[in-house]
FIZANU-22377 format. One record per residue: x, y, z of N, C-alpha, C in turn; residue number from 1. Coordinates in Angstrom, 3 decimals. Layout:
N
         nu         nv         nw        cau        cav        caw         cu         cv         cw   num
          X          Y          Z          X          Y          Z          X          Y          Z   NUM
...
//
This chain:
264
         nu         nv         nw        cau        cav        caw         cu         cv         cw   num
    130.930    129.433    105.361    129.831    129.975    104.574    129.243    131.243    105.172     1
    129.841    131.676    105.981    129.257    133.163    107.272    127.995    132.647    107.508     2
    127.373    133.653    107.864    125.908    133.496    108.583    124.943    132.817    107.200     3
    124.140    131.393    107.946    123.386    131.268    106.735    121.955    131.201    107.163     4
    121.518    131.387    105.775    120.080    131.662    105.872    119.142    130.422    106.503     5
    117.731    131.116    106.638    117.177    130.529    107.262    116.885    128.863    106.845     6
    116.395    128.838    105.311    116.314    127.600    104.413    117.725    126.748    104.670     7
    118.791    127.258    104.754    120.213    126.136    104.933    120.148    125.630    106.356     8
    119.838    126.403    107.312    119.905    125.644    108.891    118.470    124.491    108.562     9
    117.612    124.903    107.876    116.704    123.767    107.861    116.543    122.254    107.042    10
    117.445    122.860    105.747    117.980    121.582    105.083    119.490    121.036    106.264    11
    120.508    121.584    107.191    121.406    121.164    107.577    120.827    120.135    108.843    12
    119.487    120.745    109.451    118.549    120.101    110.562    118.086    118.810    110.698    13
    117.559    119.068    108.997    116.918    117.603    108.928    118.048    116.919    108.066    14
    119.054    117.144    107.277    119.385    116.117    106.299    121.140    116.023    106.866    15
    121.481    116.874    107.497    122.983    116.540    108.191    123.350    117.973    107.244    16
    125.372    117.777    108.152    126.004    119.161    107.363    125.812    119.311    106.330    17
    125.891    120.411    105.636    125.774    120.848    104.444    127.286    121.529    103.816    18
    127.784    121.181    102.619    129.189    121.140    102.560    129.200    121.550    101.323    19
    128.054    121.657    100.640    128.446    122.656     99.463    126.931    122.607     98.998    20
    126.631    124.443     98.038    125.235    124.600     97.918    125.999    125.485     96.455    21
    125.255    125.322     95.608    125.473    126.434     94.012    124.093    126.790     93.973    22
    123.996    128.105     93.364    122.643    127.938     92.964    122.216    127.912     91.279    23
    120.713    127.814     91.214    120.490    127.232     89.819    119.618    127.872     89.454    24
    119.092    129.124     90.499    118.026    130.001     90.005    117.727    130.875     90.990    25
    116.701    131.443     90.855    116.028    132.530     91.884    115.776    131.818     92.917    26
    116.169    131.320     93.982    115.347    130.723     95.144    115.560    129.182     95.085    27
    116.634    128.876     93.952    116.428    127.305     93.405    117.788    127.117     94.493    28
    118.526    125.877     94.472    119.897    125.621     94.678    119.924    123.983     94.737    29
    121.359    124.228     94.457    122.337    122.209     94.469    122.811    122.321     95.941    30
    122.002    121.293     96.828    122.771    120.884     98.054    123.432    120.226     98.314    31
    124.352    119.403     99.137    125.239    118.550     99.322    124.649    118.796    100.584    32
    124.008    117.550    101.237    123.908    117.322    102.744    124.011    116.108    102.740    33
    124.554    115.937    104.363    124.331    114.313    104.934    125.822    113.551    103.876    34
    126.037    114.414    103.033    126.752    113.115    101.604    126.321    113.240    100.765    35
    124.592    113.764    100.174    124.095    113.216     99.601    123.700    114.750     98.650    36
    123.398    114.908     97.314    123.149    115.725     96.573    121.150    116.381     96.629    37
    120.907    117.232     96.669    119.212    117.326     96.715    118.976    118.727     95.950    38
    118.222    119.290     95.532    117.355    120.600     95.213    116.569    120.728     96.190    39
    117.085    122.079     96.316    116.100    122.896     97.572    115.778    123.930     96.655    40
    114.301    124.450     97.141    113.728    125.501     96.577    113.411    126.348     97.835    41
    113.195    127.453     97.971    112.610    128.549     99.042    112.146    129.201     98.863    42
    110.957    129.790     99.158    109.746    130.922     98.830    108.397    130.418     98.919    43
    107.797    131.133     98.484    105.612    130.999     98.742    105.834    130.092     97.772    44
    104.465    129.079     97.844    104.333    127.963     96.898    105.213    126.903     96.550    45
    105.542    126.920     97.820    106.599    125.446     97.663    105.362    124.246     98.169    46
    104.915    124.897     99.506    103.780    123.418     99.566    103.072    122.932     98.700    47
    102.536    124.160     97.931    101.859    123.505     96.454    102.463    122.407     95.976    48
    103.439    122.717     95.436    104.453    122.149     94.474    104.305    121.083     95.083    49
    105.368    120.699     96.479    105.338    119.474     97.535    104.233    118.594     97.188    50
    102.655    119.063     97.337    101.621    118.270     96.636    101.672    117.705     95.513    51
    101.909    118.354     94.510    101.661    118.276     93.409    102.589    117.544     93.288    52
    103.799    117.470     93.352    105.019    116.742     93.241    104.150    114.613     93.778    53
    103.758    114.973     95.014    103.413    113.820     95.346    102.577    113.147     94.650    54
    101.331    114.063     94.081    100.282    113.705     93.214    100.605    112.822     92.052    55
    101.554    113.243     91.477    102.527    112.987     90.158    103.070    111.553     90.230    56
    103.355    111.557     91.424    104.131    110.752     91.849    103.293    109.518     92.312    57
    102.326    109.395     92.188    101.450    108.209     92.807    100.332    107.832     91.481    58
    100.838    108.201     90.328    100.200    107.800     89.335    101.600    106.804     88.348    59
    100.446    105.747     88.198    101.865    104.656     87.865    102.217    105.260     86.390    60
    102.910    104.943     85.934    103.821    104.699     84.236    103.518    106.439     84.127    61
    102.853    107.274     85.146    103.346    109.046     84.600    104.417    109.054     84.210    62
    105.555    110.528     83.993    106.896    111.188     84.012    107.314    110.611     84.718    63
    108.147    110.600     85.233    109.506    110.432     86.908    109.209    111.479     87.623    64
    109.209    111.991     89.114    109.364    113.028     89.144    109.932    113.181     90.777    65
    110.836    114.315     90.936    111.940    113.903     92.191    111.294    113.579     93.584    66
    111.405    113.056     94.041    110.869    112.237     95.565    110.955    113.583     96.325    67
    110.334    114.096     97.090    109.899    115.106     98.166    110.577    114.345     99.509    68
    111.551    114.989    100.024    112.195    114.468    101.279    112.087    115.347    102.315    69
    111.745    117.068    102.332    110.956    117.403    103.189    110.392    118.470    102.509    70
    109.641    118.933    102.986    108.497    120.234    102.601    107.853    121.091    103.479    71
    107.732    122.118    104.166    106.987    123.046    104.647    106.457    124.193    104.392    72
    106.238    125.450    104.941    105.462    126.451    104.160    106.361    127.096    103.464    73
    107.650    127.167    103.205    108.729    128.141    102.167    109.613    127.596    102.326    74
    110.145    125.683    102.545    111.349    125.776    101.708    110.638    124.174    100.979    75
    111.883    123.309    100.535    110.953    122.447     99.590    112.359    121.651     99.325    76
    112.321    120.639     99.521    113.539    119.862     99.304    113.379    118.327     98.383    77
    113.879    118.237     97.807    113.708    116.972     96.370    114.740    116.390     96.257    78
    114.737    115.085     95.927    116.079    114.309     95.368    116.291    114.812     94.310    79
    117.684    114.845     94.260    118.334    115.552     92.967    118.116    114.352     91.800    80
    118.237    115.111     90.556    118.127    114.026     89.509    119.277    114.297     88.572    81
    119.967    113.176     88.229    120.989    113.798     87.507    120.507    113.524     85.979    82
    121.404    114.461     85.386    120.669    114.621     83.705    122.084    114.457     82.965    83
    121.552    113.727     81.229    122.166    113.423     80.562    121.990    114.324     79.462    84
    122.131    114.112     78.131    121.961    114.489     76.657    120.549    114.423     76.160    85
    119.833    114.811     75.899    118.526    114.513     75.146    118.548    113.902     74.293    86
    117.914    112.908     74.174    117.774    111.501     73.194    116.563    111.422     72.587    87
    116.199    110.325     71.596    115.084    110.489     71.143    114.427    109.384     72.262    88
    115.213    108.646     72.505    114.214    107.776     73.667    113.641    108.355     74.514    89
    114.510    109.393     75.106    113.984    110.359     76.440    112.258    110.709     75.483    90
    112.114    110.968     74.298    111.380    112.459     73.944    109.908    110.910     73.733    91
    110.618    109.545     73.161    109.004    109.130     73.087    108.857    108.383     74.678    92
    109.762    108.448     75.340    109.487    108.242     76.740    108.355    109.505     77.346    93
    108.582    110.189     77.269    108.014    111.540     77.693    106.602    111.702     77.171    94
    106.496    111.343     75.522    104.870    111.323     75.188    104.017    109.954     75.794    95
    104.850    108.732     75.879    103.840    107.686     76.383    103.785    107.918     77.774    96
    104.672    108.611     78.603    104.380    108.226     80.386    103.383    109.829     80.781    97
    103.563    110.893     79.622    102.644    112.016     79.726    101.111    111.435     79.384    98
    100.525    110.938     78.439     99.532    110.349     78.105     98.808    109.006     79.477    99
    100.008    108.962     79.980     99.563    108.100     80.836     98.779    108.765     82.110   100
     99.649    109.766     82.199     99.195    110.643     83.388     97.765    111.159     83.094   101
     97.571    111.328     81.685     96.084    112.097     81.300     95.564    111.326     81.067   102
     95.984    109.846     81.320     94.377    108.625     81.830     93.777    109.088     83.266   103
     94.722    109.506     83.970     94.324    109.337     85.173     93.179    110.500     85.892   104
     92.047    110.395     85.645     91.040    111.247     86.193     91.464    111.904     86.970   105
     90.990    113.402     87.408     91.020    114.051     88.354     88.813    114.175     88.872   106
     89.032    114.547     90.093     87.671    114.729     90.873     87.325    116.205     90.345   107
     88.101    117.151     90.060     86.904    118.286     89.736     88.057    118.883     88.481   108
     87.217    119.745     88.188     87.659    120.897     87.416     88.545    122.014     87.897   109
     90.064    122.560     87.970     90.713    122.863     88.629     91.554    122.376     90.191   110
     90.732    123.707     90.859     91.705    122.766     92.527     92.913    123.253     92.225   111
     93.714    122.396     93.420     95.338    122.419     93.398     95.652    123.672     93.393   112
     97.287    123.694     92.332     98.188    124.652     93.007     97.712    125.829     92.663   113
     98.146    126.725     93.607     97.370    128.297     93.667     98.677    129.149     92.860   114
     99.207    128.855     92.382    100.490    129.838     91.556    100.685    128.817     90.247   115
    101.241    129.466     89.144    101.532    129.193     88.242    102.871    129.593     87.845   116
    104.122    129.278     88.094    105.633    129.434     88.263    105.300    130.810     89.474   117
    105.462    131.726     89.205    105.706    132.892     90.122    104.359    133.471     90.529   118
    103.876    133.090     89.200    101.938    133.763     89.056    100.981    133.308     90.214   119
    100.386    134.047     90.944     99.384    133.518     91.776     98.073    133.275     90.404   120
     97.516    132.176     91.367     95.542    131.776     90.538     94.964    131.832     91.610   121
     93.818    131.698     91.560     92.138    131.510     92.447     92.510    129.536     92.189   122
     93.281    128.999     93.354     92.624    127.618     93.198     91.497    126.753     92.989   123
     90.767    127.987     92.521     89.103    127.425     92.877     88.544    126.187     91.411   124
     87.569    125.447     92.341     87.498    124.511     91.334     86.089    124.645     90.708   125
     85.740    124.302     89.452     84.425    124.354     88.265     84.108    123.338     88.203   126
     82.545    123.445     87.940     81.393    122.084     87.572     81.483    122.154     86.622   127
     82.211    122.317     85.416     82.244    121.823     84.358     83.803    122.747     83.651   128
     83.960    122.603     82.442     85.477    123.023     81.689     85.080    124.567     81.488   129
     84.195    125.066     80.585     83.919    126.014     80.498     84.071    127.324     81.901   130
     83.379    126.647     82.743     83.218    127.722     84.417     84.736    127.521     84.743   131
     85.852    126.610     84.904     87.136    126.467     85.454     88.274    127.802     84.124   132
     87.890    127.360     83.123     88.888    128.073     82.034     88.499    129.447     82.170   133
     86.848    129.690     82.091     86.330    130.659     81.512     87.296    132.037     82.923   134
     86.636    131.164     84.692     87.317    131.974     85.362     88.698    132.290     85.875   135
     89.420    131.463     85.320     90.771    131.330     85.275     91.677    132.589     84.227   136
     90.850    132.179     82.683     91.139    133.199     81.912     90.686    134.605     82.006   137
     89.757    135.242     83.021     88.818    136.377     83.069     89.736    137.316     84.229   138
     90.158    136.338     85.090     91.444    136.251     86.385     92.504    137.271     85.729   139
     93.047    136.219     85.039     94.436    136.705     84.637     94.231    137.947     83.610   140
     93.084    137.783     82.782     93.302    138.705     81.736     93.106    140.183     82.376   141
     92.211    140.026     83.462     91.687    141.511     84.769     93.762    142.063     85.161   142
     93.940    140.966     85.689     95.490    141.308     85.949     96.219    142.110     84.629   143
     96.072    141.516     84.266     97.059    141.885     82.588     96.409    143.158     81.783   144
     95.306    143.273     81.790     94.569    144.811     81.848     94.438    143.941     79.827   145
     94.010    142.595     79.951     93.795    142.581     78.431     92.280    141.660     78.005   146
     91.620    142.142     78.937     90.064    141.585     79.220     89.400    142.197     77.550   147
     89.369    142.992     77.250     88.843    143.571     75.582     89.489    141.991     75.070   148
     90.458    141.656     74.819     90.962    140.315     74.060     90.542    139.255     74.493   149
     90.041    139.269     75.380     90.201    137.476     75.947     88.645    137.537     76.324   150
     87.922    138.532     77.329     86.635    138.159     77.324     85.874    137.906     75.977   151
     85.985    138.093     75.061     84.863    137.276     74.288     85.173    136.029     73.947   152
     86.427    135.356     74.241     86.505    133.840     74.310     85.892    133.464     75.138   153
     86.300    133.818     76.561     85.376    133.133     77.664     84.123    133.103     77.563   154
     83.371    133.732     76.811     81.871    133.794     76.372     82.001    132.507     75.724   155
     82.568    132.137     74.401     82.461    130.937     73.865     82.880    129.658     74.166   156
     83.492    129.626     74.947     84.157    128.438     75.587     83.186    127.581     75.665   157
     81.962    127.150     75.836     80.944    126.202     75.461     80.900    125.727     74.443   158
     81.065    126.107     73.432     81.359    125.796     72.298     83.172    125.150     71.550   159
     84.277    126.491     72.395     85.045    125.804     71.823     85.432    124.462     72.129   160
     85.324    124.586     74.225     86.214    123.165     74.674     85.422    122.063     73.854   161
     86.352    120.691     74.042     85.681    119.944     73.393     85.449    118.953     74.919   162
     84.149    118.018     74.336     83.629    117.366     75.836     84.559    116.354     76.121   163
     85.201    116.351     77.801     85.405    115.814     78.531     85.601    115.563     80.367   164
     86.202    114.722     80.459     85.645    114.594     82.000     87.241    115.346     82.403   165
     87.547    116.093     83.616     89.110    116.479     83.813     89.917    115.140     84.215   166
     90.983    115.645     83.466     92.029    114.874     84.288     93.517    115.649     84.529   167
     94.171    114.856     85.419     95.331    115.389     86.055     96.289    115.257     85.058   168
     96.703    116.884     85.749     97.877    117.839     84.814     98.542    118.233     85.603   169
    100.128    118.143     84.781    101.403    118.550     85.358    101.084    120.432     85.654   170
    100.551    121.059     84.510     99.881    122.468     84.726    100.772    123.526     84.595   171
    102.017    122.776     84.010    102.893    124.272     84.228    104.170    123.492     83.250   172
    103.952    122.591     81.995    104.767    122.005     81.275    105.572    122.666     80.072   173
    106.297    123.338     80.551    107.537    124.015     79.178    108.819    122.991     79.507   174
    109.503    123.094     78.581    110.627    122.815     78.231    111.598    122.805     79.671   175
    111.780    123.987     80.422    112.430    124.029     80.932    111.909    123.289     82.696   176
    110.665    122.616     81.751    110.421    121.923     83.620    110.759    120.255     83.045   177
    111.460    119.866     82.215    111.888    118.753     81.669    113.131    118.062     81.854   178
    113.401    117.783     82.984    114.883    117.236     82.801    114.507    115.614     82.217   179
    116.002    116.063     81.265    116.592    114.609     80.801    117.479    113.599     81.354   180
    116.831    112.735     82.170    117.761    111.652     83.051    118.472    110.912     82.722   181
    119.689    110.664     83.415    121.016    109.843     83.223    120.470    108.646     82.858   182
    119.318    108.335     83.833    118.928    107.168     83.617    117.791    106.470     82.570   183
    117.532    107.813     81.717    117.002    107.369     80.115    115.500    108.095     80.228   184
    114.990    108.209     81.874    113.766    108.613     81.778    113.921    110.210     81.540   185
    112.199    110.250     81.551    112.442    112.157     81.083    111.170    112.263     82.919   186
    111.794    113.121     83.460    111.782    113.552     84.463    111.216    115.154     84.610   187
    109.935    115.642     84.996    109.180    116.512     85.143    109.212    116.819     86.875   188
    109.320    118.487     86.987    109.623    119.191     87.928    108.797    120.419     87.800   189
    108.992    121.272     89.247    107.584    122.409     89.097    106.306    122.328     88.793   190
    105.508    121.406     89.490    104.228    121.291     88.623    103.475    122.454     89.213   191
    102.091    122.678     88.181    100.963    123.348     88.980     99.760    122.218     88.795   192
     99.796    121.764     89.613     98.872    120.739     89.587     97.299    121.278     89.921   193
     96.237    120.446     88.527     94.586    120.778     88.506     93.994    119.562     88.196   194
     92.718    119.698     87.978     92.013    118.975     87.101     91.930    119.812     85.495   195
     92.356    119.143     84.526     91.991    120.196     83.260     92.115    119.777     82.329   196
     92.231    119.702     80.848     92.109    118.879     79.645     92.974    118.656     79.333   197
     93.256    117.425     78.965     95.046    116.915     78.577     96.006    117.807     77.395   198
     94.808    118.408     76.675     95.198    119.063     75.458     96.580    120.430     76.406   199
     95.489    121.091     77.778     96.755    121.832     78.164     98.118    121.683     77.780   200
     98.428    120.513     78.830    100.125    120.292     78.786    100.697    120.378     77.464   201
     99.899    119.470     76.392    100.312    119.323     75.194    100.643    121.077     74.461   202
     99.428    121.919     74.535     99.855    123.020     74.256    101.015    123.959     74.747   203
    100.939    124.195     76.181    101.966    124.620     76.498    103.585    123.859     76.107   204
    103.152    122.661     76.177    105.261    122.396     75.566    105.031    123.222     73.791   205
    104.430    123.299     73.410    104.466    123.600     71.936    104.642    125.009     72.105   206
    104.268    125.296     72.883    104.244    127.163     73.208    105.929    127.659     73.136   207
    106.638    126.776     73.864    108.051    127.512     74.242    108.980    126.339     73.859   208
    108.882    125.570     72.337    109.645    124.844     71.829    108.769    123.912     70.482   209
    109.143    123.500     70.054    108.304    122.028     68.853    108.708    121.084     69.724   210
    107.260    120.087     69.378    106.996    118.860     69.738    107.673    117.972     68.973   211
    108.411    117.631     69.470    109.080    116.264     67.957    107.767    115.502     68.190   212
    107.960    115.066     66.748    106.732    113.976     65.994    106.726    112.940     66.752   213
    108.062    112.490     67.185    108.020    110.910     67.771    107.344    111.065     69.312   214
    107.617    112.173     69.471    106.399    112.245     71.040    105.046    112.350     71.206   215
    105.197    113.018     70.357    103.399    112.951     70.106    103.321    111.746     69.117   216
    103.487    110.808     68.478    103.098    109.522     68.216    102.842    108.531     69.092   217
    104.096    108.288     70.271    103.948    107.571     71.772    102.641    108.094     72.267   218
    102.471    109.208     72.232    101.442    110.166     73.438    100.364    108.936     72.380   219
     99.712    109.352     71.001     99.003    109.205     70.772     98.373    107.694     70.494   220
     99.774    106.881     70.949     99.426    105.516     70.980     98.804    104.819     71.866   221
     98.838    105.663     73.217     99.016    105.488     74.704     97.310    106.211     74.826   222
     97.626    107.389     74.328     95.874    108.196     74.751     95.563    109.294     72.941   223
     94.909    108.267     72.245     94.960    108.539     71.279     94.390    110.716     71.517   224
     94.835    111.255     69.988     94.387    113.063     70.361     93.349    113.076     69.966   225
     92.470    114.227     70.410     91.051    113.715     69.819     91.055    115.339     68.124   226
     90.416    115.257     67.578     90.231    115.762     66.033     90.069    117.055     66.389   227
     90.923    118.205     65.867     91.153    119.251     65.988     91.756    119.703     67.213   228
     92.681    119.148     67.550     93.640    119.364     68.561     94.417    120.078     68.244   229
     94.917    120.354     67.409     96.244    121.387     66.584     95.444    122.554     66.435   230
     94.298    122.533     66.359     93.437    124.027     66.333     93.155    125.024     67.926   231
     92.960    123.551     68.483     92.649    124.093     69.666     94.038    124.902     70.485   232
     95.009    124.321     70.017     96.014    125.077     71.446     96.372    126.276     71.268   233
     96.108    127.193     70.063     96.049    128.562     70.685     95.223    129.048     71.883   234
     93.922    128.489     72.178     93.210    128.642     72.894     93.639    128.453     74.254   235
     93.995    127.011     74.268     94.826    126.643     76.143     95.925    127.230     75.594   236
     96.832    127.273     74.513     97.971    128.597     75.487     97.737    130.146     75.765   237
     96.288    130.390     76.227     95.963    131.793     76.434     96.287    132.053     78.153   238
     96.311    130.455     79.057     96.751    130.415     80.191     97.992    131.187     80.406   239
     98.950    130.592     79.673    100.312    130.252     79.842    100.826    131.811     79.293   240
    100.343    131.782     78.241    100.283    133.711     77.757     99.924    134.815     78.823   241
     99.262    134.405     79.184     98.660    135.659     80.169     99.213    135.679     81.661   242
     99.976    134.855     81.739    100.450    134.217     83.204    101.733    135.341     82.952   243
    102.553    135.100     81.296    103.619    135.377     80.891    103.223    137.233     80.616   244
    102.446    137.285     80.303    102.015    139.202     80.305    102.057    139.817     81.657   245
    101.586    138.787     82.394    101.788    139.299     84.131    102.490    139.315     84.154   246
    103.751    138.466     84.300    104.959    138.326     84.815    106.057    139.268     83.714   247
    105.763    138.955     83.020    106.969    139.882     81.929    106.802    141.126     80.946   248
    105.555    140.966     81.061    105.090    142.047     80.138    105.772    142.057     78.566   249
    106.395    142.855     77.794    107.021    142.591     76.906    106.072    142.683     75.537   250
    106.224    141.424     74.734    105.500    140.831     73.842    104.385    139.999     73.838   251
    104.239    139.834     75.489    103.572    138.505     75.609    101.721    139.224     75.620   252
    101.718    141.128     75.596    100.522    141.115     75.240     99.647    140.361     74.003   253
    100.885    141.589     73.053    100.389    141.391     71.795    100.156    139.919     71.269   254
    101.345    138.653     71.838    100.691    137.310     71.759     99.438    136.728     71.908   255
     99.171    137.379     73.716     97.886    136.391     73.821     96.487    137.724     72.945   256
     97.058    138.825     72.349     95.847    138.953     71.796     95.420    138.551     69.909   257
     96.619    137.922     69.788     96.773    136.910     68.096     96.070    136.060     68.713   258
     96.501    135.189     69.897     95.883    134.103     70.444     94.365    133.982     70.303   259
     94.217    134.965     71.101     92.388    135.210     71.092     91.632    135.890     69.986   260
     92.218    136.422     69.092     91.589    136.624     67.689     91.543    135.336     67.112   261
     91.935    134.486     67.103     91.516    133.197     66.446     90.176    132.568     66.751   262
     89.643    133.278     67.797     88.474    132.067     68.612     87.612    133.356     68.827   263
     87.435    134.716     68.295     85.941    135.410     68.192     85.531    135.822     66.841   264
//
């Protein structure tokens, strides 16, 4: 393999030789150590993740989500999960063990992971929904140079959120943080883990795919939606928009500013 990098002598350290590695993304890769198959990740914000991963992971009937076998400040190592076909079982598996997770209270408003896929945030946490969104969205939109669009939502946000107490979120739920397991479950990866309104997650998968019906029926059997929920997620996907204007620029202005014409 010639000279290898720093992340492979540290997965070969702790987990035995390493005998074959592919990769699966920017910084992502398939290991073979010890015998045994794993995902290693390398770069800033892997400890996040490592947390968040654990967090996830200690809430009963949540997602699945891969066991953390080591973690330090830039690399990040997980049991591999192997994936099948997408089923409809996987999809109402996925709305009842997601709903489950958004029983589970969180202690404040925000917190947790300080990046959002590549995106840095202010981990900082709010006494109430309004102060966590309002400075979260004021954040990103300063970055994105699209504060004319989005600050006069954050003005209303008292009004729009609807009342509740936070609870824990995966924080970073598209499509492509979804694997479908061999073993029937649906299996969630990459989190950005907060305290924040369950409606998030729900919006963002709708953002970068449709919700089949049968998932959101499980979800809603499990943690019923509360009335005007389908109105609201232009609003929480102004996160996920503006994260995506930072990072890609493109179209994703003109999105989050349709987004935020709906709500002044």
């Amino acid at each position: 393999m010639g000279s290898s990098p720093t992340w492979l002598t540290t997965v070969a350290d702790r987990l035995g030789p390493v005998t074959e590695r592919s990769p699966l993304g920017t910084g992502v890769w398939r290991v073979t150590a010890g015998g045994r198959p794993y995902a290693v990740k390398h770069g800033s914000g892997v400890a996040d993740e490592a947390a968040g991963l654990r967090q996830l992971g200690a809430v009963p009937s949540a997602p699945a989500v891969p066991e953390v076998v080591h973690a330090d400040v830039d690399v990040l190592v997980t049991s591999w999960v192997a994936t099948g076909p997408r089923t409809p079982a996987h999809e109402v598996e996925l709305g009842r063990t997601l709903a489950e997770l958004h029983l589970w209270p969180h202690v404040t408003w925000g917190g947790g992971s300080s990046s959002i896929g590549a995106c840095r945030v202010t981990a900082a946490e709010g006494e109430d929904a309004p102060t966590f969104y309002g400075h979260r969205l004021a954040e990103l939109a300063r970055t994105a140079h699209l504060e004319r669009a989005v600050l006069p939502v954050v003005d209303r946000l008292p009004e729009l959120l609807p009342p509740e107490a936070p609870a824990l979120l995966h924080g970073d739920l598209w499509w492509g943080n979804v694997l479908w397991g061999a073993d029937g479950r649906a299996w969630v990866i990459d989190p950005s883990v907060h305290g924040g309104h369950p409606e998030e997650d729900l919006a963002m998968l709708a953002l970068f795919g449709p919700v089949p019906d049968r998932l959101l029926s499980a979800y809603d059997e499990v943690r019923p939606l509360a009335d005007g929920w389908r109105d609201r997620q232009p609003l929480f996907q102004l996160v996920p928009l503006l994260v995506h204007a930072v990072l890609f620029g493109g179209g994703y202005p003109s999105m989050v500013r349709d987004a935020a014409a709906r709500f002044v």
